[in-house]
N, C-alpha and C positions, 0 to 999 in steps of 0.2 A: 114922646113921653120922656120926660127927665125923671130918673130916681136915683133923690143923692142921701147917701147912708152918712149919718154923723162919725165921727172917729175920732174927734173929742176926747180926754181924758177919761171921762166918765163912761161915753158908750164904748171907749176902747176896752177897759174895765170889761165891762157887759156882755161884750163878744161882737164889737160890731165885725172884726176881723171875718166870723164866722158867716154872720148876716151876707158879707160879701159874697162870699164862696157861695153862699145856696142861693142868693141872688144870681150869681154868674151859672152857674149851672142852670137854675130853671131858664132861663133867657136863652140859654142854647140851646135846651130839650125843647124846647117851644119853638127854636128859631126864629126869635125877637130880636135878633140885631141889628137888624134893619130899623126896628122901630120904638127902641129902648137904647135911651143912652145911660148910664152908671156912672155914678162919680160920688166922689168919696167929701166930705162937707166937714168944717170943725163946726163947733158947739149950735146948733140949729134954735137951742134957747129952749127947750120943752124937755129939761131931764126929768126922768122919771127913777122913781126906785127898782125896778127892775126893765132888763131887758135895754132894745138901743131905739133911739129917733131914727125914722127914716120920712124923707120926703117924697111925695108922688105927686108931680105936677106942682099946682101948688096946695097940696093938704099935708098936714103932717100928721103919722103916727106915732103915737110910745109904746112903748112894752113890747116892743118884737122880740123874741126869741128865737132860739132854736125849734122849739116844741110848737110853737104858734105859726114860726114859719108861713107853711102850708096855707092855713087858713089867709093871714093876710094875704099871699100873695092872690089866690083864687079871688077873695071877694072884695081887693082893693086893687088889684092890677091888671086883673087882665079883662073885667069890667069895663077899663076904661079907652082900653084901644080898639 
């Protein structure tokens, strides 16, 4: 699985810096490194007003935050492996 976080002006803005971090932590609490690569993407095209783009596979989400975190990752990632 590829999940690449925008860091684009706009999600930078947003917090995509942060998205990273709790991406990188849950990946390691889980012990997903074997089977999640991370990579950091400019403008993915789907801004939104709050919150950052992130890609999983090929779907993308908006409005990732801090607060939603959680949610996304449970019922859009780890679904999927």
């Amino acid at each position: 699985m590829i999940i690449q976080v925008c860091v684009g002006s706009s999600c930078h803005i947003k917090g995509s810096e942060e998205i990273v971090r709790l991406l990188q932590k849950a990946i390691e609490e889980k012990h997903l490194e074997s089977e999640i690569t991370l990579a950091g993407s400019f403008c993915i095209g789907k801004c939104n007003r709050t919150g950052v783009t992130v890609q999983v596979d090929d779907e993308i989400y908006t409005g990732i935050t801090v607060e939603n975190f959680n949610k996304f990752f449970t019922d859009n990632v780890l679904p999927k492996l």
